[in-house]
C-alpha positions as CSV (number, residue, x, y, z in Angstrom):
1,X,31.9,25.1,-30.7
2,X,33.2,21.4,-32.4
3,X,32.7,21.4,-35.8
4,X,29.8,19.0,-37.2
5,X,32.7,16.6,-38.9
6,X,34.5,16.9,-35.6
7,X,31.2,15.5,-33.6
8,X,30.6,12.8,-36.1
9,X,34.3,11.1,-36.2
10,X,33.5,11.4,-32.2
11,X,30.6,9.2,-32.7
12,X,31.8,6.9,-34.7
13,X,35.2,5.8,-32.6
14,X,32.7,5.5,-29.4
15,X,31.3,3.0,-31.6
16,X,32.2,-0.6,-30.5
17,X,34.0,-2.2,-33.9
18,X,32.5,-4.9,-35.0
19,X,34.2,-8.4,-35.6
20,X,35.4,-9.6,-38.0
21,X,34.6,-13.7,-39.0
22,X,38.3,-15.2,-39.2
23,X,39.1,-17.5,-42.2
24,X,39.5,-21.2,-41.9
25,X,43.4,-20.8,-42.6
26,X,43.4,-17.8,-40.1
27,X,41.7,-19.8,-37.5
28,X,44.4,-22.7,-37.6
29,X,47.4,-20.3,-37.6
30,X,45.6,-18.7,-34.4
31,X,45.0,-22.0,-32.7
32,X,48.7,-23.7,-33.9
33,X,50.2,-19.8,-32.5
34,X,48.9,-20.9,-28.7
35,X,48.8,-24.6,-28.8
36,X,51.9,-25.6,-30.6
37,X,54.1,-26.1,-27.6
38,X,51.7,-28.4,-26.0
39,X,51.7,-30.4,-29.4
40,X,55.0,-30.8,-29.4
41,X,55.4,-31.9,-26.0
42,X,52.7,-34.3,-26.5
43,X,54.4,-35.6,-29.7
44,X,57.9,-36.2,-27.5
45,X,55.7,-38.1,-24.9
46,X,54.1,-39.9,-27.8
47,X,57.3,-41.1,-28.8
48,X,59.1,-42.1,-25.5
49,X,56.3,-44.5,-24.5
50,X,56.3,-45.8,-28.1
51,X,59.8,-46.5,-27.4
52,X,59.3,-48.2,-24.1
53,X,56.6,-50.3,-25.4
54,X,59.0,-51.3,-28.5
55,X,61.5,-52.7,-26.2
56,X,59.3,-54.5,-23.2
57,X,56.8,-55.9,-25.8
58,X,57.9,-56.0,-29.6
59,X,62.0,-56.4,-29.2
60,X,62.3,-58.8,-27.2
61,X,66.2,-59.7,-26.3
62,X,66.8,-63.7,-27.6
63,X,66.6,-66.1,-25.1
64,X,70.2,-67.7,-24.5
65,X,70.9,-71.1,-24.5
66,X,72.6,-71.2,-21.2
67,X,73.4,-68.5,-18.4
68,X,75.6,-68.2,-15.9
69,X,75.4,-67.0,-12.6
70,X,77.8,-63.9,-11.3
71,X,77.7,-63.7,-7.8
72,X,79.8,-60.8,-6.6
73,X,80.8,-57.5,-4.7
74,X,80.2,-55.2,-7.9
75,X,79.2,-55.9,-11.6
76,X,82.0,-56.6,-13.9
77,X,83.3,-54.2,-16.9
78,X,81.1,-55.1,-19.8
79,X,84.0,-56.1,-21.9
80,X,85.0,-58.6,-19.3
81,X,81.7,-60.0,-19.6
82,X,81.1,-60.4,-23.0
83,X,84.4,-62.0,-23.6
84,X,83.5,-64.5,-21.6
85,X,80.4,-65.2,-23.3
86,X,81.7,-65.3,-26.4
87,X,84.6,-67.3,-25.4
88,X,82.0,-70.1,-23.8
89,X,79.9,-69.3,-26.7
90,X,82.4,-71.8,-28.5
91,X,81.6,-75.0,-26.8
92,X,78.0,-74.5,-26.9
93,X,75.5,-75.5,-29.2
94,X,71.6,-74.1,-30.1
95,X,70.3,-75.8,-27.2
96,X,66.7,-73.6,-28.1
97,X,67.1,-73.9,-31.9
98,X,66.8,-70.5,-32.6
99,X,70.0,-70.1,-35.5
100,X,72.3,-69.0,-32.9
101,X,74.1,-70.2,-30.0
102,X,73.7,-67.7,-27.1
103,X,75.1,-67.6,-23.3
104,X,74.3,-65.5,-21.2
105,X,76.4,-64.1,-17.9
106,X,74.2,-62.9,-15.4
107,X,75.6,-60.5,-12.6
108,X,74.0,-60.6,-9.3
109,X,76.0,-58.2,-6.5
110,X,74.7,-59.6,-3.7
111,X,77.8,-58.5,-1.7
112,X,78.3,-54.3,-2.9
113,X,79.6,-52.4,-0.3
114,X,77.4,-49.5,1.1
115,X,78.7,-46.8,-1.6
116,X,76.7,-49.0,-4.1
117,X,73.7,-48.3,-2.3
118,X,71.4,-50.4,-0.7
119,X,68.6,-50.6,-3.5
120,X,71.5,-52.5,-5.7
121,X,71.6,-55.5,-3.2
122,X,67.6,-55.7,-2.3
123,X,67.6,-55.4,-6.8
124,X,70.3,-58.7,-6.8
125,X,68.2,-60.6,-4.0
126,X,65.1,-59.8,-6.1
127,X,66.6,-60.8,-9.1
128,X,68.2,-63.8,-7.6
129,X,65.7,-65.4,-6.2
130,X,63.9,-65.1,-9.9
131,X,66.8,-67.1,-11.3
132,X,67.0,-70.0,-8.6
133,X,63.3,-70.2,-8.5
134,X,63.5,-71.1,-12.2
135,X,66.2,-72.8,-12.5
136,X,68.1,-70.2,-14.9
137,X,71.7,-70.4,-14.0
138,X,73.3,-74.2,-13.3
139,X,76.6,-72.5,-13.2
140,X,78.0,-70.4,-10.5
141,X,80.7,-68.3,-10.9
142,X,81.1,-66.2,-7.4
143,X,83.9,-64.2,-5.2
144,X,83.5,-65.6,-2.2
145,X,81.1,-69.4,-2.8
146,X,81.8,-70.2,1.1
147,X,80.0,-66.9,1.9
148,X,76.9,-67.5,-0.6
149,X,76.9,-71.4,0.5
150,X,76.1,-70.3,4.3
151,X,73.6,-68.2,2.7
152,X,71.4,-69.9,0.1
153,X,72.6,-73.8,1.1
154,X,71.8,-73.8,-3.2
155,X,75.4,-75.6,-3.9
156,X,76.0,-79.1,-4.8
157,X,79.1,-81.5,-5.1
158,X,80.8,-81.3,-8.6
159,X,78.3,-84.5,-9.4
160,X,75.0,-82.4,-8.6
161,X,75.1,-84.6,-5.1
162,X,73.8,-82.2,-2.3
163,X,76.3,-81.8,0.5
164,X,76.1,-82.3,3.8
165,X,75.4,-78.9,6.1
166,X,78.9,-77.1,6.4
167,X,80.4,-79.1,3.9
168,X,82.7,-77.3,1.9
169,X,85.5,-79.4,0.7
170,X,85.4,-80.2,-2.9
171,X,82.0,-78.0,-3.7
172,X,83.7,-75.2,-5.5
173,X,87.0,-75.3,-8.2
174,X,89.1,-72.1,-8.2
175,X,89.2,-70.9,-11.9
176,X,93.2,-71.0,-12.1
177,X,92.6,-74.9,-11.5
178,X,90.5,-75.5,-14.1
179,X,92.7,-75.5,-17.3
180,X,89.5,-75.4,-19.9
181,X,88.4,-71.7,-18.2
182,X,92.1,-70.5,-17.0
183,X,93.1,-71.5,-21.1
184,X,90.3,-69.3,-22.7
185,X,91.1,-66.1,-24.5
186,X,89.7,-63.6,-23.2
187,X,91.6,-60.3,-24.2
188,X,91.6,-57.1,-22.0
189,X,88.7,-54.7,-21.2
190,X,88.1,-50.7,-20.8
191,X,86.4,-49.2,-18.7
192,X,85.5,-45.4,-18.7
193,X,84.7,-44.3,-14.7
194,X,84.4,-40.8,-13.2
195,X,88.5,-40.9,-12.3
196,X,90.0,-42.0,-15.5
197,X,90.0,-44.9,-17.9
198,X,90.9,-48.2,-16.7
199,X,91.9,-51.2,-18.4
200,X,93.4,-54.7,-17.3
201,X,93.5,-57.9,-18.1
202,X,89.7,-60.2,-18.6
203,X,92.1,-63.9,-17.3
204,X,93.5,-61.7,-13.8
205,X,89.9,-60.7,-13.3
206,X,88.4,-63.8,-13.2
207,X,91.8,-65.9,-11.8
208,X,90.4,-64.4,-8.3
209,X,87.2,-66.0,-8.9
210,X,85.3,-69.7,-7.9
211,X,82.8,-72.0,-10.2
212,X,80.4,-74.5,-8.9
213,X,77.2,-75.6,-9.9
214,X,73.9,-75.7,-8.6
215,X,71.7,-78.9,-6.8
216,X,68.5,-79.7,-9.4
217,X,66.0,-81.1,-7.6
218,X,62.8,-82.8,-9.1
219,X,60.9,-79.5,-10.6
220,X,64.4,-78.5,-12.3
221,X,63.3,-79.3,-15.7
222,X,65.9,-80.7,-18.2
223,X,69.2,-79.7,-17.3
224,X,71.3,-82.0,-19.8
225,X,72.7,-79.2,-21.8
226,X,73.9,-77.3,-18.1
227,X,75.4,-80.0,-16.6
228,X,77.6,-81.0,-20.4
229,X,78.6,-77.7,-20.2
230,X,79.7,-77.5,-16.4
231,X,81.4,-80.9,-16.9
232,X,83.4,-79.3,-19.9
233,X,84.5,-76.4,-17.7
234,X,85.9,-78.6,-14.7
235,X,87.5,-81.4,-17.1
236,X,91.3,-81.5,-15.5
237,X,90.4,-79.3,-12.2
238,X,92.5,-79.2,-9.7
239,X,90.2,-81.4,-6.6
């Protein structure tokens, strides 16, 4: 027969235990023990979105003082672009008197081949049509300008005359026969792609290239600093 202290001890462990009330500081290490992952995942989302709304609504990029208009097959190698900006950038003035003199080259592949993909071209029409609508480009620099002439009819004669349908003689300059643009410095670039590194020469890329400027109609605002600029570029061209 079980002992009386045997008996007992059996009574007492059938016994539910009772709880114990947790501490304030126990409490938060439970609660931080099965939450903290969703904390810190709500922090990082906390922080992206702060970033996007930093650079669509507080840091806003400066507006330039003039932009020009790349209409090609692909976009060019940054380093191509921004020596030509910078290159321009020295017979500009502060057209928006902001304390800096700005300009701005705008690529627009209206032409990529299919490997680009077709959301790139419907992006550059979109994109595009933005720009002509409000007159932000004067200044056309393109690949192929008989090509985007049958398409947008947006090209005038070197005096901001609008041609006649098909006309084509005399709207566009190549860029070797303008001596201000085929004279600029404009260095070399790099560019780092999947097969390799390339690098060439900023003048041979843009030696293949066309300028012209666009017709301003009556809701074109004040173009006066555009046009100066365009008739810079084309002083001595080759007709």
């Amino acid at each position: 027969m079980a002992s009386e202290y045997l008996m007992k001890l059996a009574r007492e462990q059938a016994l539910p235990e009772e709880k114990r009330e947790l501490t304030r500081a126990e409490k938060r290490a439970n609660w931080w023990h099965y939450h903290k992952l969703y904390v810190i995942a709500g922090v990082v989302a906390l922080a992206v979105l702060a970033g996007f709304i930093w650079d669509f609504c507080v840091r806003k990029e400066p507006a330039p003082d003039y932009q020009i208009a790349y209409i090609g097959s692909t976009y060019l190698p940054e380093d191509t672009t921004a020596a030509l900006e910078t290159a321009l950038e020295e017979l500009c003035d502060d057209r928006n008197q902001d304390g800096q003199v700005m300009v701005k080259v705008r690529a627009y592949p209206l032409y990529a081949d299919e490997s680009a993909g077709y959301q790139t071209t419907v992006a550059a029409q979109v994109q595009l049509s933005v720009d002509i609508s409000d007159y932000e480009s004067l200044i056309y620099l393109m690949e192929d300008p008989a090509a985007f002439q049958r398409d947008f009819e947006l090209l005038a004669r070197p005096d901001g005359s609008v041609p006649e349908p098909e006309e084509t003689e005399g709207i566009w300059f190549a860029w070797s026969d303008c001596p201000v643009l085929a004279g600029l410095e404009l260095g070399s670039y790099t560019e780092y792609t999947m097969s390799g590194t390339l690098t060439g020469d900023n003048q041979e890329v843009y030696s293949q290239m066309y300028i012209a400027r666009r017709a301003v109609f009556e809701d074109g605002g004040d173009q006066s600093g555009a046009i100066a600029l365009w008739e810079k570029l084309i002083t001595g061209a080759v007709e």
